[in-house]
Every structure is written in structure tokens, then in C-alpha cells.
N, C-alpha and C positions, 0 to 999 in steps of 0.2 A: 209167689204171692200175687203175680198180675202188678197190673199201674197199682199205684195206692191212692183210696181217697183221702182227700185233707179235708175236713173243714175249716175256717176260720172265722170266728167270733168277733166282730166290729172290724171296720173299714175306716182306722185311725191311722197313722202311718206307720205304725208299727206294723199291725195285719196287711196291709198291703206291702211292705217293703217284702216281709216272709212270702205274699203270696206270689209275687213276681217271681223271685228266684225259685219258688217250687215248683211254678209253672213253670217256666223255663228249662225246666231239670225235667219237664214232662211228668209232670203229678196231675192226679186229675184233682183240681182246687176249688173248691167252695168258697168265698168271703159272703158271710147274713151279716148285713148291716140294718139294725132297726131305724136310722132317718133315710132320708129323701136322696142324700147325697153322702159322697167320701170325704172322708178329713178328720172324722171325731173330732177333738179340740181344734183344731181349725177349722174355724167356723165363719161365715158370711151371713150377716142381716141384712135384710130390705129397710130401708128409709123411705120411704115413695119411691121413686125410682130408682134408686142408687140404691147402688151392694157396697157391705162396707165389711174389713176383716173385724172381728167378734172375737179373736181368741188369738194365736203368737202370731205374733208381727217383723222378728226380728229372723234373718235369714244369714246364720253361720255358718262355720264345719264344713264348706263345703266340699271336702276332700268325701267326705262321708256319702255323699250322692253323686258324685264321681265316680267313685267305686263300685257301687250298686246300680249304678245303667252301665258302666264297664262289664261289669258281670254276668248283663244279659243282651253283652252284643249290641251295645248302643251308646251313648255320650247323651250326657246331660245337657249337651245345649242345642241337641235336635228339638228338645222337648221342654224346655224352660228359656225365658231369656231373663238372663241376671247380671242388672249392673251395678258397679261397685259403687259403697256410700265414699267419701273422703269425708265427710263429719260424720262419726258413727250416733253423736245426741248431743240436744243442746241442753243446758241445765241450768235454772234458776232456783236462786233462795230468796229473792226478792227485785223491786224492778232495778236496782242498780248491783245486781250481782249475778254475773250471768259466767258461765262456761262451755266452751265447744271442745268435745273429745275428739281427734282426729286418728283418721286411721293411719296417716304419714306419723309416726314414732318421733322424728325431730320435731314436728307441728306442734303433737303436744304437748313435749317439752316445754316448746319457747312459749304454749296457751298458761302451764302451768306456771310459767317462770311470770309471766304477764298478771296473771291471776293470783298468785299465794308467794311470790316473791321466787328469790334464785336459790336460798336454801331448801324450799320444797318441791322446785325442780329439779333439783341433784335428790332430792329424795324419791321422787318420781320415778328416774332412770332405776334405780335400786328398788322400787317396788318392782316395776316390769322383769328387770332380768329375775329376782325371784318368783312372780308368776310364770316366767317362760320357762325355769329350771321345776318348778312344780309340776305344769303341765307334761315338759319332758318326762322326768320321772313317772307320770301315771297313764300316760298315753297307753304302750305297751301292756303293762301285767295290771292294768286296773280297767280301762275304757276297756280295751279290746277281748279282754279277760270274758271267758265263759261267764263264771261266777266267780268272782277273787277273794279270797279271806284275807286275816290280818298276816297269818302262815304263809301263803302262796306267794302274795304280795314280796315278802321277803326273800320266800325262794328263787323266785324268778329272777329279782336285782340281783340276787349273788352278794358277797361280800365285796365287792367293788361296788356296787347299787345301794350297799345298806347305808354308808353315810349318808348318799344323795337321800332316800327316804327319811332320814330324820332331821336332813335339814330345813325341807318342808314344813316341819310342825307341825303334825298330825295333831295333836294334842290342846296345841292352843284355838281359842275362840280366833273368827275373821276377826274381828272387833279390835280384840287387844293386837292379833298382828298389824293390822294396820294403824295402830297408834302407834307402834315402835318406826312404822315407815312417815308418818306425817304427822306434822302440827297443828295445820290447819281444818277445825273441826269439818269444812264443808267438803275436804277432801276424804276425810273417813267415813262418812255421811255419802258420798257417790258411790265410793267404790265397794262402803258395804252392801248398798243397793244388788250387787250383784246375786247375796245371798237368797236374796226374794229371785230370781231365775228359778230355785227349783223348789222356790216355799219355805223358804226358812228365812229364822229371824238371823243378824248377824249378830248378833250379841250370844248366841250357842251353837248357831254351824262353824265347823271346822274353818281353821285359816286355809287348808286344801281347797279352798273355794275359788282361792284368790285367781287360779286356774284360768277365769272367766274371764278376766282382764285381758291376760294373755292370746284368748280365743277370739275374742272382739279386734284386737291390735293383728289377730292373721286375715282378717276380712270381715265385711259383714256388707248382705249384698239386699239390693231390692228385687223384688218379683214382681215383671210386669203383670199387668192385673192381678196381682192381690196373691197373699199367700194360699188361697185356695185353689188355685192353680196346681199346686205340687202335688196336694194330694186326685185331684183329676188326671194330672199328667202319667201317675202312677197306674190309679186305675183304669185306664187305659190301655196302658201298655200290658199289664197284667191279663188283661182280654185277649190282646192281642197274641200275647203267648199261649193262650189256651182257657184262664181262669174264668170263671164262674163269678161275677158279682151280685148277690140279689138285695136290693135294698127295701124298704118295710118290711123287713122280716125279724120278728126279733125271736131270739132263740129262749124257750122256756125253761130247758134244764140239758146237763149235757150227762150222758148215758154211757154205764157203766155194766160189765159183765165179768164175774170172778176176778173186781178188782183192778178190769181195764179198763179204758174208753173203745166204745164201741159207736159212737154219733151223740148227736144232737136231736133235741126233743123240740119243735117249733110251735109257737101261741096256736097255731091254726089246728096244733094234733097230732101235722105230718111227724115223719122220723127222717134224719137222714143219718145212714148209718157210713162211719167212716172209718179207717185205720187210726187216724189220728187228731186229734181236736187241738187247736192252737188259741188260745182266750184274751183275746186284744182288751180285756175289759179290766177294770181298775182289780188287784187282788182281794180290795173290801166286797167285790158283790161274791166273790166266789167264799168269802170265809163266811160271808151271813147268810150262805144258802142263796143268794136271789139266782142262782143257776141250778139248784136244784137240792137237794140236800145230802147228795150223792158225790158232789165236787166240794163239800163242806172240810174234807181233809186233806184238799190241792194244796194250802196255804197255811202258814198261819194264822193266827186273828192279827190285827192291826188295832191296838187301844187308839181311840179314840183321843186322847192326850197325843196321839203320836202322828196326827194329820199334819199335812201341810197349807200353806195358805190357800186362803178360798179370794174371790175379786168382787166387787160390785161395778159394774161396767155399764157406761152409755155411749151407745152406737147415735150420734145426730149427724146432721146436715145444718149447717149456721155460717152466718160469717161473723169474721174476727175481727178483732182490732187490737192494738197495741204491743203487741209479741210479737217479734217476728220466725213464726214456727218456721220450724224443718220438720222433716219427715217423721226422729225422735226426738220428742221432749220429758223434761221431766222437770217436776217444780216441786220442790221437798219441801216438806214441814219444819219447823223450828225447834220439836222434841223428838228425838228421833229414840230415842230411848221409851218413851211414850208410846209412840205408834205400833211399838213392837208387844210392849206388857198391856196394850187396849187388845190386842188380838190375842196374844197367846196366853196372857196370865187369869182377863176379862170377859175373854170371849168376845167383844164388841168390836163393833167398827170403831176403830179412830176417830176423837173427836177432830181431829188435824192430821187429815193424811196429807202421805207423800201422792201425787198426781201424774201419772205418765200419761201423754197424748200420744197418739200416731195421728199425723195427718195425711192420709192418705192420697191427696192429690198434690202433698208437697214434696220436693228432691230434699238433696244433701247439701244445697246451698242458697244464699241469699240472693234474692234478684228473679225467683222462678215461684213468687208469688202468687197468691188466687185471688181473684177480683171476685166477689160475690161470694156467697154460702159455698161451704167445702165439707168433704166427708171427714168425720172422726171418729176414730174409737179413746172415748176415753176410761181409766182405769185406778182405781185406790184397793189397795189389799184389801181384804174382810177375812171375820174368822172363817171356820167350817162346820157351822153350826145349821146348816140346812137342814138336816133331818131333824131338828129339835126346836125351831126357830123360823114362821114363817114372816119374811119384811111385808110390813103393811106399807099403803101410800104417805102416812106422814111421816114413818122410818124412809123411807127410800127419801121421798123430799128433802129433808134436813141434811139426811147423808152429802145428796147432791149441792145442797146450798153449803156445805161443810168443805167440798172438795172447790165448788167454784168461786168461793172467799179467796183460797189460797191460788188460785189462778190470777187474780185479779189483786191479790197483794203481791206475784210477780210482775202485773202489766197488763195482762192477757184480758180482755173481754170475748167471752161470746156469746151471739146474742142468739137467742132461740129463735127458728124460724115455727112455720105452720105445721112441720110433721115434728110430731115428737118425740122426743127420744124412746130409741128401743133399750131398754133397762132389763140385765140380766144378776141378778141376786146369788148369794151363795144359795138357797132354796129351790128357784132353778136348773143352778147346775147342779143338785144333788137329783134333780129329775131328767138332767143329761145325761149324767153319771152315776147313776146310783151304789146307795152304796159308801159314798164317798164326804157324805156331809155338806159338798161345794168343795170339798179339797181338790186340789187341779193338777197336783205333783206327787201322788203318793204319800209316803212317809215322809214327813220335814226331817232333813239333813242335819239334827242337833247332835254334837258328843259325836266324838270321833267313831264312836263304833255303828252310830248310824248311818254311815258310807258303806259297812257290809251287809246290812239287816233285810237291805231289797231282796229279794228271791232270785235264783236267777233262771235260766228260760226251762230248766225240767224242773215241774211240781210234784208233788207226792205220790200221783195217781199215773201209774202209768201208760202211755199216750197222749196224756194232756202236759200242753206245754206253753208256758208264759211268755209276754210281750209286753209292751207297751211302758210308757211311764211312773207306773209303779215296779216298776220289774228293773234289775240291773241293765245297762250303765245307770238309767236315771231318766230325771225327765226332762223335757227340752226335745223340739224338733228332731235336730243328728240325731240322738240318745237314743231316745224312740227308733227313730231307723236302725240304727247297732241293731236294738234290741230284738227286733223285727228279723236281722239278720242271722243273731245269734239263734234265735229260735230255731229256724230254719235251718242254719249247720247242724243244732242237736238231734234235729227228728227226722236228718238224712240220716246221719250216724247211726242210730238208735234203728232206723229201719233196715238198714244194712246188714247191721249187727244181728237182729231178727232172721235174715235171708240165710246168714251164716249158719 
């Protein structure tokens, strides 16, 4: 069969995680990225002169990119420098109720025990060890798992694994498990928070969520200059190995012959014919056709009911007063039950959302303050109503004046300087991502059986193969990388198996 060609379909870090190890494996590798730059969801805006991160901020798992520059004959910290938070977020309900999560496990014991008394710090401990036996139980035959069912899952743990699986609680809401672990409303209210990580409400993603806890309490690190860094660092190295990156290119349909993939069809006309086409693009443009109507049976459809959260986001430059931010904040609303039936029951923004800031020239401690205007990304959920729903300037205004009330009933002012904020809408990213509504995570994570419903990295068509955040493990930086990886192990296999 000669080298094979690969194409791959956006330069997310999914597509790139795959293209690295193909190239590396000596594939001759295509990555068509329709922007300017690498990272899809991690994204960087200009303010006047400053870049500021626009899309995940928070940097875990990093056993996960470890492993992935291990495997191509390199270490991760030739090509990243990452140092560790010891507050992983600070968190306000108002300006006399504040919280710091540490990454030290006794720390935040004794914050918890300070904060909600010593009966919900002995309940603390007992939350964590059951996120840490969660996390154990699914690492193995779920994360790392091609594609896992509810079957395989079981199979894999054996009958010595099957208790540990149902002690987890597959079954129950985050929501009610974590009222059996704590009293104090504001602690159920944090750590459901976790469920918005992959778009979902806590009140019907799975208690397996709780996972997350767990994964924050093993690290969580900073990347100097900004998270867009990792996906350059990628891209990169990827070239280096051999790969092909062409950016402004966006792909118009991808091409099939007696039911295979045979290339990609590009806006300009060209053709690039491959052995195998790998689709780092959300699995809603491929089921609505926006890849051609040829890759229309790669996937299932995805109801619309069944998106995950979308964000309304302002990228400024301001200075602050009266908070004293870290690097992550968060300042939650007062109806947390609300926030969740405004998005998913109403379709609307929140009249009171919850607030996550990144400050991005701030550390993980007090005392390494910013004298004048500093960059931020700031963040409240929004439905995923882009493609049906364009925000005008008095919807966005309000919104804004809606998120920066609750900033300012923690403490926090900021004051607007001369460049204005760059303001990105669920309608935006549904022009990011098309396809997708402004959904940012695939399928929302509700009812236990929506932890199998992702795809996993072989679609229906054969040669075409899934990645990215809509696609199993999930979404979330590492996940994406998995995903990236798993791809990649199937369409060695699968080519091999072909040579046979």
C-alpha cells in the first residue's frame, strides 16, 4: 500500500494529538484548519495589545501529555513550562463568604473545617476518598477504553470490580450525591459546579462526575503564556515529525467511493485524496451534512435537546478593586437551581448567573497582586441556542450588567478601561463551531446512559474516524487528547489489518 495518506480535519487538540503520533509512526499527515492558528477551543483574543486565553483555562491530567510526548520521543517539559497552582480557586457567595480550594488535601480540610464547621470537614474527607475510588474504578475500562459500554464496563472489572462499580452510583444525580456528603448548601453549589466542566447541569449528570474533584486534588497547573501555548507546542512538533499543517483551509465535504473514504473536498475545489480521513469537528456538522452529504451516515443525529452548555464570554483589560483575585475565581449565584432550569428548561441566559474569572496575570497566591489594568477572561454559562437566536447589543449589555451585579455583591469592581471588551455569544461560537448551536462540549452528560451515547473514534463510514470533544472520553483538554489518541491507535489497527 505504500506510506498512507492521512488527512485530518481541524487543528483542535484532538487533531493534532492524532497527527503527532501518525507522523511520528511516519504517515504522510495532512492537519486543514479553517483559522489563522492551532487550538480550536483554545482560543486567544487581542484587547489592544494584549492576548488574552478565550476558551479552557484550566490545565489537569497531566499524566495525559506525559504520555503523548513520551511516545514521540520527547518529555513535556522540553516544550511546556508548567507550574503547579497550591490554590486550585478562590470562591465567593458574597463579600463576607469566601473559599480557597487547595491542592494540599490537609489544607483543604482545615479551609473546610474553617468554613462550614468540623462536621463538614470530616464529611469533606469522605467526599474525596469516594471521588478518588470513582475516578479509580473508571480510569481503566472507561477513560482509557476505546469505546466502553454499559457491558464492557463490567466486563473488564470482573466480578471483583462489580461491587466497586456500583458503589459509585452510576444512577444517582451529582446533586442528590452530594447532599448525602454535605450540609452546607454552598458546599453542594461548588462542587456541583464541576458538572458544567463538560456542560451539564448537576441537578441530571451522573454522581460519576464527582470524578472531577478527584482530578483537580491530583494537580492542576499553569501554562506559561497562556493555554495557547500547548496547542502550538503540538503543532509544532507535529511538523517537526513530518506533518503537514495548512491553516485557512477549510474543508467542504469529505469524499467517498463504494462506501469508503477516499479524501477531502476543499472550498477552493482542490481534492485531496487520502486513505483515511480523521474529523476533529464537533459530530453535529457531520450528521447535518455541513461536510457534505456523503459523511451524513458517519454519526448519529444529536437532538437538539441533547446539547451541552454554550458561554457568553468577555475577554477585557481593566483594573480591579476590592476582591482579591487569584488566578481562579468563581462567584456563584444565589439560585443555583435557577441557573440551571434558565438554560436547560428556558433556553435563556440566567437572570443570575454563576461568574468564573481567570485572571490571567494573577498566581495561586495572595501578595503577587496587579497594580493597574490586568487581562481577564470572564465567563457565565448560556444556553445553545446560536443557530436559532442571534444576541443583540441590549441582550449582551444586560447580560453583562447581570453577571457584573453579582461580582460586585462579592466585593469585586471592575472598572472598564478604553478597549472594550471582546464579547463572544453562543451565536458566535455556533460560527466557530458549527453545527453545534454554541454547544462547547458535545452531548450534556444527563442520565447515566449519556456517559455511553459519545461515539467512539470508528464512525460508520469506513476510513473516517472521530476525535475530539464530542467523541468518547469527553470533553475537556486531556479527553480531547485521549481522544486524539484513541483515534490514532484505531486507524493504525484498521490499516494494518487492510495490509493483512
Amino acid at each position: 500500500m505504500g506510506t498512507p495518506n492521512i488527512a485530518i480535519i481541524g487543528a483542535g487538540i484532538a487533531g493534532l494529538s492524532a497527527a503527532l503520533e501518525l507522523a511520528h509512526a511516519g504517515m504522510n499527515v495532512t492537519v486543514l484548519e479553517q483559522a489563522a492558528r492551532p487550538g480550536g477551543k483554545i482560543r486567544e483574543v487581542g484587547v489592544g495589545d494584549a492576548r488574552i486565553d478565550a476558551g479552557p483555562t484550566v490545565f489537569t491530567m497531566r499524566w495525559v501529555f506525559e504520555e503523548l510526548f513520551d511516545s514521540v520521543d520527547t518529555s513535556l517539559t522540553d516544550h511546556l513550562n508548567l507550574q503547579p497552582m497550591s490554590i486550585l480557586a478562590r470562591h465567593a457567595w458574597s463579600e463576607d463568604e469566601r473559599f480557597d480550594l487547595h491542592a494540599d488535601h490537609d489544607a483543604s480540610v482545615d479551609a473546610v473545617g474553617r468554613f462550614a464547621g468540623a462536621a463538614e470537614a470530616r464529611r469533606f474527607q469522605e467526599f474525596c476518598e469516594r471521588a478518588r475510588r470513582t475516578y479509580q474504578a473508571l480510569e481503566g475500562p472507561f477513560i482509557r477504553d476505546t469505546r466502553p459500554t454499559p457491558l464492557s464496563l463490567v466486563g473488564r472489572a470482573g466480578i471483583r470490580g462489580l461491587g466497586g462499580l456500583m458503589r459509585i452510583s452510576p444512577y444517582d444525580t451529582l446533586w442528590s450525591a452530594l447532599g448525602r456528603h454535605f450540609q452546607d448548601p454552598r458546599l453542594r453549589q461548588l462542587f456541583g459546579r464541576y458538572s458544567t466542566y463538560c456542560g451539564s447541569s448537576p441537578f441530571l449528570a451522573p454522581a460519576t462526575l464527582m470524578l472531577v474533584a478527584h482530578v483537580e486534588q491530583e494537580g492542576v497547573w499553569m501554562v506559561e503564556g497562556g493555554m495557547a501555548r500547548i496547542p502550538e507546542a503540538l503543532a509544532s512538533l507535529a511538523q517537526e515529525r513530518g506533518a503537514t499543517v495548512r491553516y485557512r483551509t477549510r474543508v467542504e465535504s469529505i469524499e467517498t467511493r463504494g462506501g469508503r473514504v477516499t479524501g477531502v473536498r476543499l472550498s477552493d475545489g482542490d481534492t485531496l485524496n487520502a486513505d483515511a480521513v480523521i474529523s476533529n469537528t464537533d459530530i453535529s456538522a457531520l450528521s447535518q451534512g455541513l461536510l457534505g452529504t456523503e459523511a451524513c451516515r458517519a454519526v448519529a443525529p444529536v437532538a437538539r435537546e441533547g446539547r451541552s452548555l454554550s458561554a457568553m464570554t468577555w475577554n477585557l483589560v481593566a483594573p480591579t478593586d476590592g476582591f482579591p483575585l487569584l488566578r481562579h475565581n468563581v462567584f456563584f449565584c444565589r439560585d443555583y437551581p435557577a441557573e440551571f432550569d434558565h438554560i436547560f428548561k428556558q433556553g435563556r441566559v440566567p437572570a443570575e448567573p454563576t461568574v468564573y474569572i481567570c485572571a490571567q496575570d494573577r498566581g495561586d497566591r495572595d501578595g503577587n497582586g496587579v497594580s493597574g489594568p490586568e487581562r481577564m477572561l470572564c465567563l457565565i454559562n448560556a444556553p445553545p441556542i446560536g443557530d436559532r437566536h442571534t444576541f443583540d447589543e441590549q441582550e449582551i449589555a444586560q447580560c453583562q450588567d447581570n453577571a457584573f451585579r453579582v461580582l460586585e455583591r462579592c466585593g469585586l469592581q471592575v472598572k472598564t478601561g478604553p478597549d472594550q471588551p471582546v464579547v463572544t455569544t453562543p451565536t458566535q461560537f455556533e460560527g466557530l463551531f458549527p453545527g453545534t448551536g454554541g454547544g462547547l462540549y458535545g452531548q450534556a452528560t444527563h442520565g447515566w446512559r449519556a456517559t455511553f451515547n459519545r461515539p467512539g473514534a470508528r464512525s460508520r463510514i469506513p476510513g473516517l474516524y472521530l476525535t475530539g470533544g464530542s467523541v468518547h472520553p469527553g470533553a475537556g483538554v486531556p479527553m480531547a487528547s485521549l481522544s486524539g489518541r484513541l483515534a490514532a491507535s484505531a486507524l493504525r489497527q484498521d490499516l494494518t489489518s487492510r495490509r493483512r
